[in-house]
C-alpha positions in Angstrom: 54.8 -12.5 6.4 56.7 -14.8 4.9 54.7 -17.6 2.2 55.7 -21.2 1.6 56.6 -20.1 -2.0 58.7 -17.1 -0.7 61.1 -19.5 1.4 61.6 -21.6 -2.0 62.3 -18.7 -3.7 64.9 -17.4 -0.8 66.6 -21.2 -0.8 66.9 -21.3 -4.9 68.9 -18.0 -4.4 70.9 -19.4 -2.0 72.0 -22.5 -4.1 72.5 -20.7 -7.1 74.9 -18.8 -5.5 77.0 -21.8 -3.9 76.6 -23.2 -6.8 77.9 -20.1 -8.7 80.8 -20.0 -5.9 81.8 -23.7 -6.8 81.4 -23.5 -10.8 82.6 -19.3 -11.0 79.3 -18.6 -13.0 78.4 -15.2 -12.7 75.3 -15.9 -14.6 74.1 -17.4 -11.5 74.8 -14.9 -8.8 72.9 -12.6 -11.8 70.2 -15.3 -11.0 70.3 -15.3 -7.6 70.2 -11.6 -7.2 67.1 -11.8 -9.3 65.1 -14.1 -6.9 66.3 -11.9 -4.0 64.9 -8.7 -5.8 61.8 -10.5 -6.9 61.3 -11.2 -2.9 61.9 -8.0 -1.1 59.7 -6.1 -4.2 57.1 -8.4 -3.1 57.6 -7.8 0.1 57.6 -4.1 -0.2 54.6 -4.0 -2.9 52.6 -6.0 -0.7 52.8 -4.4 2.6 52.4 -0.8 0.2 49.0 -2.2 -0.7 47.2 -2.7 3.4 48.8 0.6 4.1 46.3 4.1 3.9 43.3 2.2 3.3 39.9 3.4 5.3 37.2 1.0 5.5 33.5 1.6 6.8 30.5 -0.3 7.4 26.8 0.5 6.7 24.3 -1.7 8.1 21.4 -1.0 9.7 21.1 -0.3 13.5 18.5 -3.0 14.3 17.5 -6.6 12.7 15.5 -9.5 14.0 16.6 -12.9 14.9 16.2 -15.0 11.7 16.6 -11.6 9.3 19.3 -11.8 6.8 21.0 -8.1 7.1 22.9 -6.7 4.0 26.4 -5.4 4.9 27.9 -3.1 2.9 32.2 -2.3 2.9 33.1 0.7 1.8 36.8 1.0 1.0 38.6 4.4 0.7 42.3 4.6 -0.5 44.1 7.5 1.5 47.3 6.7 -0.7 48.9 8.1 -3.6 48.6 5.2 -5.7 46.0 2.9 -6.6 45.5 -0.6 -4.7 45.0 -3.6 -6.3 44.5 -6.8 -5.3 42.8 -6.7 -2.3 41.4 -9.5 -0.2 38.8 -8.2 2.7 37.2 -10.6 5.3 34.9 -9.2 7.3 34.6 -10.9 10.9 32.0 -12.6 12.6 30.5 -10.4 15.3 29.7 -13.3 17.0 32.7 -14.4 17.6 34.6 -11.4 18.0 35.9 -12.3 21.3 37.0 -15.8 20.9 38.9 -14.5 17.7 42.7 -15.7 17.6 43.5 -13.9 14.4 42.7 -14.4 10.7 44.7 -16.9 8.8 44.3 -15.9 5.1 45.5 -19.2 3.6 42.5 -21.5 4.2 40.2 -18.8 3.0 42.2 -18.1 -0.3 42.2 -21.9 -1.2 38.2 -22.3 -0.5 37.6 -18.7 -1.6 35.3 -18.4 -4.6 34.6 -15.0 -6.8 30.7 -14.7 -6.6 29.7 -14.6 -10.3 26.6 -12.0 -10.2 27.6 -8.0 -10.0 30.2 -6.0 -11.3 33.1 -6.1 -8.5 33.3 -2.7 -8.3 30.0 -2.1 -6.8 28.8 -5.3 -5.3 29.7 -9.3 -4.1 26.4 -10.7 -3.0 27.0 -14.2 -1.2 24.6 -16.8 -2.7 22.8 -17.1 0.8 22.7 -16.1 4.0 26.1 -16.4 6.0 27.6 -17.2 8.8 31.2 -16.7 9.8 34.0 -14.9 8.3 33.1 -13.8 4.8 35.8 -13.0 2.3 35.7 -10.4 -0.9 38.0 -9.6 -3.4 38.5 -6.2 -4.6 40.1 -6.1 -7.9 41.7 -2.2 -8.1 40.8 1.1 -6.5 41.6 4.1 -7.6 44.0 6.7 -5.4 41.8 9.3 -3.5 38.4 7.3 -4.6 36.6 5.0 -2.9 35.0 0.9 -4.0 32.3 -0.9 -2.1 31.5 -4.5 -1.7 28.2 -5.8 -0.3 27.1 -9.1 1.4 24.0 -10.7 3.0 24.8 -11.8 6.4 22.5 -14.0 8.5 22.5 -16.5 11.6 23.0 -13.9 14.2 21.8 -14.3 17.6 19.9 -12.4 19.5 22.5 -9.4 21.3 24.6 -5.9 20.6 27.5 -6.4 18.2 30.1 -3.5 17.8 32.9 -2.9 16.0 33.9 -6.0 14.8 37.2 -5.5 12.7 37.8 -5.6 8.9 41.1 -8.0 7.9 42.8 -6.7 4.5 45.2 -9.1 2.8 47.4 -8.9 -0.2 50.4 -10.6 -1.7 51.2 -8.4 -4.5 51.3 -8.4 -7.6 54.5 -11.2 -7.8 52.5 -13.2 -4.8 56.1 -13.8 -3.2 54.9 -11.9 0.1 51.8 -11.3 2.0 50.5 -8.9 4.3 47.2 -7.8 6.2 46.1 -5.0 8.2 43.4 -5.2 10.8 40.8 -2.2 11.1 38.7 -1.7 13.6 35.3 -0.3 11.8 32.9 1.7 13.9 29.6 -0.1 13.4 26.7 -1.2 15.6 24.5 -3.5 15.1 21.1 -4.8 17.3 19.5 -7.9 17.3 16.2 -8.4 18.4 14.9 -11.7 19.9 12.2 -12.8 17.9 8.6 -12.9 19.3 5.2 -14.3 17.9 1.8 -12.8 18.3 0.0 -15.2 20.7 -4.3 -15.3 20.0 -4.8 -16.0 23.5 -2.9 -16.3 27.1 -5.9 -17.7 29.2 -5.1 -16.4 32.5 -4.7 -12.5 31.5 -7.4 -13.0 29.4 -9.5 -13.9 32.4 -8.7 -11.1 34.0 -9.8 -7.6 33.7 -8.0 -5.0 31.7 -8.1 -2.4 34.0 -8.9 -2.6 38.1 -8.8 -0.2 40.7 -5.4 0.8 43.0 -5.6 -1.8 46.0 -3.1 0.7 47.7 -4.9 2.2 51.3 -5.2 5.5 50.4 -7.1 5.8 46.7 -5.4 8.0 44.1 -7.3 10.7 42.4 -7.8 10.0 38.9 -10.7 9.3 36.3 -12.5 6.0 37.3 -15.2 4.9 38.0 -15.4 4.5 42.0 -16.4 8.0 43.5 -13.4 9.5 45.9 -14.9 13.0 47.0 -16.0 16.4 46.1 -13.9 19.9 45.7 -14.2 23.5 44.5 -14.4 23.8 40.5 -11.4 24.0 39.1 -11.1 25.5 35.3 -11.1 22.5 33.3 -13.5 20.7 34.6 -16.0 18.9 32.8 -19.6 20.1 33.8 -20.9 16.4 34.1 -18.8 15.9 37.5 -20.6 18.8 39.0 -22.1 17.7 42.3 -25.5 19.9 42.0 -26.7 19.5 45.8 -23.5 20.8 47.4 -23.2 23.6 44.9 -26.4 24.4 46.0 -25.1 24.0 50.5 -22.1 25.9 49.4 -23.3 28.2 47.3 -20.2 27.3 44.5 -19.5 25.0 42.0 -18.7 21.8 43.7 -17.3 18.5 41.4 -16.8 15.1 42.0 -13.4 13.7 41.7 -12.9 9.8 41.1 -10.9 7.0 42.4 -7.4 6.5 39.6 -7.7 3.0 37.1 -4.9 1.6 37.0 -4.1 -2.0 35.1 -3.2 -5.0 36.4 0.6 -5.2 36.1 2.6 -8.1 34.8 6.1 -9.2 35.6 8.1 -11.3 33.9 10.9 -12.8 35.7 14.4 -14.3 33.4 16.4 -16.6 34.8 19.9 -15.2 33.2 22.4 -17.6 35.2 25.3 -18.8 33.3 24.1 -22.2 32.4 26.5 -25.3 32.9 26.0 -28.9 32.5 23.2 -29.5 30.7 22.9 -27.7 27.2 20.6 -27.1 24.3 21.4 -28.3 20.9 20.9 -25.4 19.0 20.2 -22.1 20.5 21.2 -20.8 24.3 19.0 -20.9 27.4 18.3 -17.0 27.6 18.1 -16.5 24.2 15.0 -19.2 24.5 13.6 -17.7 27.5 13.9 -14.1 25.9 11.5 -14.9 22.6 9.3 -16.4 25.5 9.6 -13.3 27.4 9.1 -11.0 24.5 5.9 -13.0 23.5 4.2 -12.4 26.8 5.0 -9.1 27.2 3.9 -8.0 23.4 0.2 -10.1 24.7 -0.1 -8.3 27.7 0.6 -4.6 26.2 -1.9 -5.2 24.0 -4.0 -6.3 26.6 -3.1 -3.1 28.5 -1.3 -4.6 31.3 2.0 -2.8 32.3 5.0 -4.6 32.0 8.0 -5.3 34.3 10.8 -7.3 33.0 12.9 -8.6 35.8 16.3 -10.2 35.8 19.5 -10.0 37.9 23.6 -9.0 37.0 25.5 -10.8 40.2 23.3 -10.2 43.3 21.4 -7.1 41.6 18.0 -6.8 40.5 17.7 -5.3 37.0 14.2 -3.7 36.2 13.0 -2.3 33.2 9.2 -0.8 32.4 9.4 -0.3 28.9 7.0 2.0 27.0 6.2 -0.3 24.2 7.5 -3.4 22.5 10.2 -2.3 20.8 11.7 -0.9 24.2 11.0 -4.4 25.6 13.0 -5.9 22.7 16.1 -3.8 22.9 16.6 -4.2 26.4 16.2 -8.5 26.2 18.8 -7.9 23.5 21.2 -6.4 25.5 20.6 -8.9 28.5 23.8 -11.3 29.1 23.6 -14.3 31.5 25.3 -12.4 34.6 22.7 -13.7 37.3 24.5 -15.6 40.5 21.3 -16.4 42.5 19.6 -19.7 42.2 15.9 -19.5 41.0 14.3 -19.2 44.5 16.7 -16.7 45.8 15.6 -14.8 42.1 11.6 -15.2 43.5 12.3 -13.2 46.9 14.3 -10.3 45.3 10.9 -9.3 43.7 9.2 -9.6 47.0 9.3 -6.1 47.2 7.1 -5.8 43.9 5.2 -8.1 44.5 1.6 -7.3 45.2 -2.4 -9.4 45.3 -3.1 -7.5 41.9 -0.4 -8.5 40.1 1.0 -11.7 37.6 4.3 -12.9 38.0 5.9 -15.2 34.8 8.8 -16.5 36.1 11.0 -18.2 33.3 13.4 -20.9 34.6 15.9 -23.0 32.7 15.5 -26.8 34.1 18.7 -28.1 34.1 22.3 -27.3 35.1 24.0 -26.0 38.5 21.1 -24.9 41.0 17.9 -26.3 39.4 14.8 -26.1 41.4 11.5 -27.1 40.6 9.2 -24.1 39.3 6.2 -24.7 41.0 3.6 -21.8 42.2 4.8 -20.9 45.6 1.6 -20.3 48.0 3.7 -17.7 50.3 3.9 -15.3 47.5 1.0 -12.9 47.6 0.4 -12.9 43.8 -0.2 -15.5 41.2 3.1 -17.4 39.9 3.3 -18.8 36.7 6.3 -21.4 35.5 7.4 -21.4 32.6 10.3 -24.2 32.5 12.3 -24.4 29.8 13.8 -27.8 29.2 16.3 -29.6 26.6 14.6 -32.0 23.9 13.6 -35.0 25.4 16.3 -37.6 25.1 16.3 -40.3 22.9 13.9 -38.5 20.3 14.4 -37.5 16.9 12.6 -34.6 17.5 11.7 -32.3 20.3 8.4 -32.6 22.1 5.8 -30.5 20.7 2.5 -31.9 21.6 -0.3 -29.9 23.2 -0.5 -32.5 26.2 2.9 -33.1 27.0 3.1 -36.5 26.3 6.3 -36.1 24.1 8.5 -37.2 26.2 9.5 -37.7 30.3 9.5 -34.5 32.1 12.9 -33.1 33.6 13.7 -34.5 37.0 11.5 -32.1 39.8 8.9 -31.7 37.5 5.1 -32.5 39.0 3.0 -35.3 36.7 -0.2 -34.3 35.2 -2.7 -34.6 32.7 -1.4 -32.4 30.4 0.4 -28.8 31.1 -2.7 -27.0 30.6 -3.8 -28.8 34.3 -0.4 -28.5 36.0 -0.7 -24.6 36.2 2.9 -23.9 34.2 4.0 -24.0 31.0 6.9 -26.5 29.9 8.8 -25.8 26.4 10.8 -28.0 25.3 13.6 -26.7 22.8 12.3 -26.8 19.3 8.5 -26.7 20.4 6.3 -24.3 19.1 6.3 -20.5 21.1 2.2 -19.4 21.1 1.4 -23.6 21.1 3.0 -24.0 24.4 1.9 -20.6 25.8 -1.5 -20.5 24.6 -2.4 -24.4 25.7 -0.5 -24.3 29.2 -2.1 -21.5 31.8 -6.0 -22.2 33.3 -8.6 -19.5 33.2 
């Protein structure tokens, strides 16, 4: 590419040169010829100095929303020369896909050398950052390596993969610039952030463990007795049925009707949300700290967990093991639903059984809103959890116990506070385990 400075130094060349055509002055075309060497040395220097470079990217697999990660660049030259010079910017993975392109000059006139290591081995940002960040590497070596290290933070909650690597230079004579883009190998998962709630009244009122409501009873180790059979090894001596061992004349036991927990299903509305919008973080990256906050509750509570959401017409299921499981997979969850909330409801018929809690998150605004009431058809308990934009016209968003922060979105019943109306209404900014913990009945 071609800078402002180059084009000057192209047109002085030229005008010396008429000028020296006019006057005879060979003096000038000996000027001239030196501008025009000056250039295509720059040119060929700085192209030279992108060329056989390798660059790859340690960061750690996983991070939490809110975490700053550390980033580190490490920079091989493949070349038989050293490189010097060196300008890398390291792209946002959040905005890989709307990238048009890097456009060195505005970074090189607001670009700053961090003052604190040695630039060999480390340029640590003053804070966490958002955005492209640039570094300057000063020289490195042919056949060795340099590495440069940042803190990044503001990420979002999703999967970011190889988000390219920009390396600029102009040179050493700055008439010419080039830059090569790199696509580094990297991965990197971020976590939606949950919090620990004390109390979720409703699963707290209900037992931790209850008996298969299926016709049939499973074998298993409960409580309720199921029947006898012949001894098997193994078997503890307590279950031995003494008086038909003694009709049979062989060890008889008693086998037991199967526990099994009350499961929980949690229910993401994961449309593409137009019209209205949040002022600071997305719908489903709201509803998914909510969802990860119930499910972490009810684990501990020993409750199996269903998360349930939708990619076009298709129900998407996951039973995860533990919390982290839960995590990864509302990290990886994109707003692909098409079905409007109630249609979302009656996909999970199927699941949906008298022993069993259904959350069902719902954004309250935009294309298809319906009010998220508890729908008396369904065979199980529902329980809303409507998330809504800040209350208009506030400085801040609601984040009262009672709900009297502001007027509820349109659809919305009235009550005396959300822990009567039988849902729980967050309001962006509000405060995760206050709005949970304070909105269900016993």
């Amino acid at each position: 590419m071609l800078a402002l400075r180059t084009v000057a130094a192209l047109a002085l060349a030229f005008s010396m040169i008429l000028i020296g055509i006019n006057s005879q002055s060979g003096w000038l075309f000996w000027l001239a010829g030196l501008c025009i060497a000056a250039v295509a040395v720059s040119w060929v220097d700085s192209l030279a100095e992108v060329r056989r470079l390798e660059v790859e990217r340690l960061v750690k697999e996983e991070a939490v929303e809110g975490e700053t990660v550390e980033i580190t660049l490490r920079v091989r030259n493949r070349g038989r020369f050293s490189r010097n010079l060196l300008l890398l910017v390291d792209e946002d993975p959040s905005l890989v896909a709307a990238s048009r392109g890097f456009r060195p000059g505005r970074l090189r006139r607001g670009f700053r050398w961090p003052s604190e290591s040695p630039p060999h081995e480390r340029a640590e940002q003053a804070g966490p950052s958002c955005g492209r960040v640039a570094l300057f590497l000063p020289r490195v070596e042919a056949g060795q390596a340099a590495s440069l290290s940042y803190r990044r933070g503001g990420l979002r909650r999703g999967e970011y993969r190889d988000w390219p690597v920009y390396i600029y230079s102009e040179g050493i004579l700055g008439l010419a610039k080039h830059q090569a883009r790199l696509a580094v190998a990297s991965r990197l998962t971020v976590l939606p952030s949950h919090v620990e709630l004390q109390r979720l009244p409703l699963l707290d009122s209900l037992p931790r463990a209850a008996w298969s409501t299926a016709s049939l009873s499973s074998r298993g180790s409960g409580m309720d007795f199921y029947g006898v059979r012949e001894f098997q090894a193994g078997d503890p001596l307590r279950h031995v049925h003494w008086k038909s061992t003694a009709r049979r004349g062989e060890l008889v036991v008693r086998e037991f009707e199967e526990e099994t927990s009350m499961p929980v299903l949690v229910l993401i509305d994961n449309r593409q949300i137009t019209g209205k919008k949040m002022r600071e973080d997305p719908p489903l990256d709201i509803q998914a700290r909510l969802a990860a906050s119930i499910a972490c509750y009810a684990q501990l509570r020993g409750h199996p967990v269903t998360l349930a959401a939708y990619e076009g017409r298709e129900l998407l299921l996951h039973e995860p093991q533990g919390l982290p499981g839960a995590l990864r997979w509302l990290a990886s969850l994109q707003p692909t639903c098409a079905l409007p909330p109630r249609e979302q409801v009656q996909g999970l018929r199927f699941l949906l059984t008298g022993g069993c809690t259904l959350f069902r998150l719902v954004f309250a605004g935009g294309a298809g809103w319906e009010p998220a009431t508890d729908d008396p058809s369904l065979p199980c308990r529902t329980l809303p959890v409507i998330v809504a934009p800040a209350a208009e016209g506030e400085g801040s968003p609601m984040r009262g116990r009672d709900g009297t922060g502001g007027a509820l979105p349109q659809g919305i019943p009235d009550g005396h506070g959300q822990g009567r109306r039988g849902f729980a209404l967050y309001r962006e900014g509000d405060d995760i385990a206050q709005c949970l913990e304070s909105s269900f009945p016993a």
